[in-house]
MDTraj code that builds the backbone (N, CA, C; nanometers):
import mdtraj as md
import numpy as np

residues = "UNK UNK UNK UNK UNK UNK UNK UNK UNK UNK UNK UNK UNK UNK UNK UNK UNK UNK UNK UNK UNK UNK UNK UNK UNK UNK UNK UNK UNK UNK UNK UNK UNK UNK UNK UNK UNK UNK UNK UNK UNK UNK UNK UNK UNK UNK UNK UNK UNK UNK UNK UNK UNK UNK UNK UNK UNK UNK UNK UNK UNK UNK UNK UNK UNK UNK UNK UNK UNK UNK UNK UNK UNK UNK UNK UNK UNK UNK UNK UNK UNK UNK UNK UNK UNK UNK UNK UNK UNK UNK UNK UNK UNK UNK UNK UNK UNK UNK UNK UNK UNK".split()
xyz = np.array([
    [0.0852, -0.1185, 0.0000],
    [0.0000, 0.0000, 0.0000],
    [0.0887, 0.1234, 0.0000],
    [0.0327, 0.2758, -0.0683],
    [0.1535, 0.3246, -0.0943],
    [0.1027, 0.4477, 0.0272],
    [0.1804, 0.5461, 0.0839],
    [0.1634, 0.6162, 0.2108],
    [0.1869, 0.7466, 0.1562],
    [0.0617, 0.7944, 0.1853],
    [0.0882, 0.9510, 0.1373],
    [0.1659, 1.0703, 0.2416],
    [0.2134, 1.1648, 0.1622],
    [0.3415, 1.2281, 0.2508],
    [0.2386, 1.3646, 0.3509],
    [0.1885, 1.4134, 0.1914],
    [0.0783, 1.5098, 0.2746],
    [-0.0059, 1.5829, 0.1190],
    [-0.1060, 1.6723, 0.1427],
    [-0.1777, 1.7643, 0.0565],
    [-0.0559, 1.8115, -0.0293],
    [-0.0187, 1.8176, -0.1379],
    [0.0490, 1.9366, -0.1782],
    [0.0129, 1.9835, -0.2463],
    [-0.1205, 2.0082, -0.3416],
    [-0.1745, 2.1342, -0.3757],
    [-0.3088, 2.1088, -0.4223],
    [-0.3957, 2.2278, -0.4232],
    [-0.5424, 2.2506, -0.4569],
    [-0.5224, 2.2964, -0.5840],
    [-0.6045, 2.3194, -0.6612],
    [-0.5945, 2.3623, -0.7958],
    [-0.7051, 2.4660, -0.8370],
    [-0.7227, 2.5822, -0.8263],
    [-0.8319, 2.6791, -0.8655],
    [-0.8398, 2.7398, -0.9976],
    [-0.9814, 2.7639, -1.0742],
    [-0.9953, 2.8378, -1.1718],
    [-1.0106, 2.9855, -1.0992],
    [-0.9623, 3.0768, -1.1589],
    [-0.9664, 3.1916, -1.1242],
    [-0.9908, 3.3167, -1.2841],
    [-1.0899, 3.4065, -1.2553],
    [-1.0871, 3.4792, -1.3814],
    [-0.9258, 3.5732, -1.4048],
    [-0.8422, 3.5868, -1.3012],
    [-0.7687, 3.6877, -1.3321],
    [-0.6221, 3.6147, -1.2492],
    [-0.5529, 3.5725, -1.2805],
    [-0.4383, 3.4811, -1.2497],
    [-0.3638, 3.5670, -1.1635],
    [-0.3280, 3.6209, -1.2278],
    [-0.1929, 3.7116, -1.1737],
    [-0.2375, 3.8214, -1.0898],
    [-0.3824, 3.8946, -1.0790],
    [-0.4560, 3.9378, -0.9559],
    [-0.5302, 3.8579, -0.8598],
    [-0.5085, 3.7200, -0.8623],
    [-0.5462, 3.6253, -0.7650],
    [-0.4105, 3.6385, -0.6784],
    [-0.2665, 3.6072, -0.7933],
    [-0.1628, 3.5539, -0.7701],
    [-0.1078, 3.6656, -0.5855],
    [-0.1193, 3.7847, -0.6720],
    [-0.0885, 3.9456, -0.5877],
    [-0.1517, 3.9350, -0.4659],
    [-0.3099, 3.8756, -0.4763],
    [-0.4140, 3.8477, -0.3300],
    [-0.3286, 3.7548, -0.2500],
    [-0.2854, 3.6313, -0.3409],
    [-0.2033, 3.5568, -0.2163],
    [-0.1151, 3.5863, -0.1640],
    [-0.0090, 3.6494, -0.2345],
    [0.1065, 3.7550, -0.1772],
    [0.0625, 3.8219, -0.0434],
    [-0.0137, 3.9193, -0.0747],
    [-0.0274, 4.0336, 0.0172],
    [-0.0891, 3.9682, 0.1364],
    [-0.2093, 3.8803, 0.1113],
    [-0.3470, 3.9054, 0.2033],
    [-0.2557, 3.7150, 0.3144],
    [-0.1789, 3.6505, 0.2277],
    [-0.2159, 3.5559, 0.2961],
    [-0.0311, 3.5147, 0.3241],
    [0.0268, 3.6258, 0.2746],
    [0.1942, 3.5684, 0.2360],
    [0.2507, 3.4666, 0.1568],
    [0.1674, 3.3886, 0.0662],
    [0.2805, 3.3060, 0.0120],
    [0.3233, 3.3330, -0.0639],
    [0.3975, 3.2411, -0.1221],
    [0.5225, 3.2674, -0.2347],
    [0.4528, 3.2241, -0.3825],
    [0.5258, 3.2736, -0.4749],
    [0.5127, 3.2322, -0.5918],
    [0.5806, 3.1788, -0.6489],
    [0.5357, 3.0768, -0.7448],
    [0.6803, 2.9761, -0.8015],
    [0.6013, 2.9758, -0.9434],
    [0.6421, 2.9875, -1.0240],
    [0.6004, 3.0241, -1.1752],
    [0.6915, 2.9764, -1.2861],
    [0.7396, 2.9065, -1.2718],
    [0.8427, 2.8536, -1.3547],
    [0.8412, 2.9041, -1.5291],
    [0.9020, 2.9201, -1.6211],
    [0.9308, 3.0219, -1.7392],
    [0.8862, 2.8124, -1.8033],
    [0.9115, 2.7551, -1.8179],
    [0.8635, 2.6386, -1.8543],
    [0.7791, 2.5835, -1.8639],
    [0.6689, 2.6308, -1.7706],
    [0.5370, 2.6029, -1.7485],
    [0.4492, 2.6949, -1.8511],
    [0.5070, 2.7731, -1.9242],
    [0.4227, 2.8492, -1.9685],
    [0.3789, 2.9657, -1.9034],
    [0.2080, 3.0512, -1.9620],
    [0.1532, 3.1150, -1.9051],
    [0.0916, 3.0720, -1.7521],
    [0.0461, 2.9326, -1.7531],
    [-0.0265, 2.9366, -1.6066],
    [0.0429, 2.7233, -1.6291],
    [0.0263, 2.6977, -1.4935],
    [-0.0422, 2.7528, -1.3594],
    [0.0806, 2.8488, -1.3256],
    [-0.0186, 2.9699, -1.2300],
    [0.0861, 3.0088, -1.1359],
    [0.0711, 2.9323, -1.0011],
    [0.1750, 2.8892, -0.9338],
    [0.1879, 2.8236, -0.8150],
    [0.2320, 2.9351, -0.6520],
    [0.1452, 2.9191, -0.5926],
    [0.1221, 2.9950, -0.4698],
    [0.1773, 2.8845, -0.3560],
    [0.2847, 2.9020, -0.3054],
    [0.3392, 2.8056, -0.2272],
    [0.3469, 2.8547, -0.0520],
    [0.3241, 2.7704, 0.0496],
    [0.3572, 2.7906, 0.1839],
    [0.3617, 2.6496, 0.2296],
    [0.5802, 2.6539, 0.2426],
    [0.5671, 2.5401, 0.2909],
    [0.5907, 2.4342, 0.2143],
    [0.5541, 2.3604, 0.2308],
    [0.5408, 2.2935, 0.1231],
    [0.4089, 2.1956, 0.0842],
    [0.2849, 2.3488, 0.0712],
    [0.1955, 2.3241, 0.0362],
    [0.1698, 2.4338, -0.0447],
    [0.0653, 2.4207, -0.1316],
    [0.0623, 2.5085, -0.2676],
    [-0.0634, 2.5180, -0.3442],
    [-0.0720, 2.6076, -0.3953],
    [-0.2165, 2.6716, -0.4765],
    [-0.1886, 2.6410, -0.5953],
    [-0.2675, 2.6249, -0.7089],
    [-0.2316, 2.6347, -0.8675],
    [-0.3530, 2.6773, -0.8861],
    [-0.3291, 2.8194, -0.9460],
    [-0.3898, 2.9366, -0.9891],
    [-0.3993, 2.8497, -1.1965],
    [-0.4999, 2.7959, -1.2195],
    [-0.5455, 2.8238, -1.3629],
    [-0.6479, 2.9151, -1.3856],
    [-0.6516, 2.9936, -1.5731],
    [-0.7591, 3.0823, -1.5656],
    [-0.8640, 3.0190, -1.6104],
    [-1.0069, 3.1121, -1.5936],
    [-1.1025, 3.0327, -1.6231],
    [-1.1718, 3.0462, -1.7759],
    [-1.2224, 2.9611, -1.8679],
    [-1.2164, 2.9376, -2.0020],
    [-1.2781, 3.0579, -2.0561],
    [-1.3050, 3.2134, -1.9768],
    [-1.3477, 3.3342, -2.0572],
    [-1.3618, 3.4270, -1.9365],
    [-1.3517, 3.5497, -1.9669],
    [-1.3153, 3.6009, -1.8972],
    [-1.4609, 3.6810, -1.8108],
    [-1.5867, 3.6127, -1.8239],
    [-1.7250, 3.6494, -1.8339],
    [-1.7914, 3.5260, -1.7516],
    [-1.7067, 3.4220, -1.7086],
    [-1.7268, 3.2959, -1.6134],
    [-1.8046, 3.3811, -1.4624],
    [-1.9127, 3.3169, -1.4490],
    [-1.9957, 3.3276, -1.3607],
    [-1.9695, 3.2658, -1.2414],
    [-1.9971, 3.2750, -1.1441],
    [-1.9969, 3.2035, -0.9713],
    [-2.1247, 3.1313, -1.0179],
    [-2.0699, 2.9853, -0.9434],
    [-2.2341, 2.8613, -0.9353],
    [-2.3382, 2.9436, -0.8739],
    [-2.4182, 2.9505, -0.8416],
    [-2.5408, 2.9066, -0.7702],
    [-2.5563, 2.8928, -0.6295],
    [-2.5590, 2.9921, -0.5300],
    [-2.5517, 2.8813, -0.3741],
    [-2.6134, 2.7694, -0.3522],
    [-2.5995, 2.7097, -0.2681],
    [-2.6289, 2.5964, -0.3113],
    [-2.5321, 2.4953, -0.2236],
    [-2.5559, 2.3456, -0.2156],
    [-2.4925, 2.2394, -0.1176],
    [-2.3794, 2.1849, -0.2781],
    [-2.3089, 2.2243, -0.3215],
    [-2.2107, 2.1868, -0.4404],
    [-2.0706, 2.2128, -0.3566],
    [-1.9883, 2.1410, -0.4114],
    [-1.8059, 2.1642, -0.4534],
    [-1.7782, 2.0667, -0.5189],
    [-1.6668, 2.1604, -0.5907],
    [-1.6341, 2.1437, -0.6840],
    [-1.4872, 2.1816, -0.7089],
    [-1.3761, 2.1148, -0.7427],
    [-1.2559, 2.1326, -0.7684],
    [-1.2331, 2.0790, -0.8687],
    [-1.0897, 2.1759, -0.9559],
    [-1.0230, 2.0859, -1.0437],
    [-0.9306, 1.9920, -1.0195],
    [-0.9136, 1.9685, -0.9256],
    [-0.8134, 1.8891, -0.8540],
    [-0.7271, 1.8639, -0.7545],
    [-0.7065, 1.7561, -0.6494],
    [-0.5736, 1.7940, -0.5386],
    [-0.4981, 1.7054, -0.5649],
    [-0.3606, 1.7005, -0.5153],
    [-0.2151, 1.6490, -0.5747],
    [-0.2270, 1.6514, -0.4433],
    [-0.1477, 1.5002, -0.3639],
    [-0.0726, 1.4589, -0.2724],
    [0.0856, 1.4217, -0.2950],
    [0.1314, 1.4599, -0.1786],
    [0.3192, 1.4474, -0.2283],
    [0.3083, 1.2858, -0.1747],
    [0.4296, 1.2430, -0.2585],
    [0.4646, 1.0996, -0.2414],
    [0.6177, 1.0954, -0.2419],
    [0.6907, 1.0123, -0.2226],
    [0.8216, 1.0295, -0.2337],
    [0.8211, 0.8868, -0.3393],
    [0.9394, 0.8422, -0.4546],
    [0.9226, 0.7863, -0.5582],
    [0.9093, 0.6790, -0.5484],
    [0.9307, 0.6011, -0.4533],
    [0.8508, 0.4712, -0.4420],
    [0.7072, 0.4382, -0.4122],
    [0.6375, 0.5255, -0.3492],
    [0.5516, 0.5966, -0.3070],
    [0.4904, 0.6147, -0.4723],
    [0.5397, 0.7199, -0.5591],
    [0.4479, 0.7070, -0.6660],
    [0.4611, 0.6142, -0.7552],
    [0.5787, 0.5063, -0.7695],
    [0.6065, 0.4127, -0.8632],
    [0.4344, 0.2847, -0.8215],
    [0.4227, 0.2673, -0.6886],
    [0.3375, 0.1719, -0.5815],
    [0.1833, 0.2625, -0.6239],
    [0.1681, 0.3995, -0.6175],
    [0.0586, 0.4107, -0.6846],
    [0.0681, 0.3917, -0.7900],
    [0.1195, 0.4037, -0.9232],
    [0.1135, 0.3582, -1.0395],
    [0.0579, 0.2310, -1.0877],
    [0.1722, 0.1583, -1.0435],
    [0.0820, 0.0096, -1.0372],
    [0.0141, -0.0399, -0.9615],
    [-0.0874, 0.0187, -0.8512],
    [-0.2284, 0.0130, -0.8075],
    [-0.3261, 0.1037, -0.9087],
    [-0.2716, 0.1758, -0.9547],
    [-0.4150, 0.2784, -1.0402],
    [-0.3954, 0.2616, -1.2104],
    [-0.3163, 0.2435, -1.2355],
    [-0.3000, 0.1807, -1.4052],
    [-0.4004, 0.0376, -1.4268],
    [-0.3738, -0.0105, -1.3590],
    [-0.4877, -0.1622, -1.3696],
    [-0.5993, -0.1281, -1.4001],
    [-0.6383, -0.0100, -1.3340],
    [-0.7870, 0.0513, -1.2759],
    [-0.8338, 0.1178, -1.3529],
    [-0.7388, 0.1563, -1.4702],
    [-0.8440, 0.2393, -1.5485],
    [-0.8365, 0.3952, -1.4917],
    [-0.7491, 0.4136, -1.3757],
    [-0.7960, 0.5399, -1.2924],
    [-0.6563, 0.6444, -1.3454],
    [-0.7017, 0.7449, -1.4215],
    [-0.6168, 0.8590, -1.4184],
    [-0.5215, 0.8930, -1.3745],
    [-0.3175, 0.8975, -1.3710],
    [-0.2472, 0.9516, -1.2965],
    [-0.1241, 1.0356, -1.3727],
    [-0.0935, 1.1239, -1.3063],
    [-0.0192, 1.1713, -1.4109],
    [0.1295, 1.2697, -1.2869],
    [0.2198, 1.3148, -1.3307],
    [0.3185, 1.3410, -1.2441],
    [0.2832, 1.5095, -1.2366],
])
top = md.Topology()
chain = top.add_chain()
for i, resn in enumerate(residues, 1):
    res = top.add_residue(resn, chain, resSeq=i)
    for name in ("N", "CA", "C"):
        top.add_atom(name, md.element.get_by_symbol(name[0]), res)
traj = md.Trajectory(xyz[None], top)
């Protein structure tokens, strides 16, 4: 069974990246890690070694749901160390189930 290390990141749509990015700066202190490789996005909001990924959202006219009993994410990433993800691999490849680095 493979043992997870901890959360290491949430993944948000946001209409405005880089004025989300500035909110986390100021309002909450973390860091930014943005790598020139990654492209335009994600930007990565780090504390710790836990982390935000700021993607934008598919127009710039994207609405808030509905209140309402919903959530909804694009995704969370747990850290593993490489045996750790080699042991999920071959538990979730069999499965049909999505993994990617």
């Amino acid at each position: 069974m493979l043992t997870l290390q901890h959360l290491d990141h949430v993944a948000l749509r946001v209409r405005d990246i880089h004025r989300s990015a500035e909110w986390y700066e100021k309002i909450l202190g973390l860091k930014r890690l943005h790598p020139k490789e990654w492209g335009p996005f994600p930007i990565f909001m780090v504390a710790g070694q836990t982390g935000i990924a700021l993607f934008p959202t598919q127009s710039r006219e994207a609405q808030l749901p509905p209140p309402g009993d919903w959530v909804r994410a694009h995704h969370y990433a747990f850290r593993v160390d490489q045996e750790n993800f080699e042991k999920a691999k071959a538990h979730l490849t069999p499965l049909d189930i999505f993994w990617s680095v």
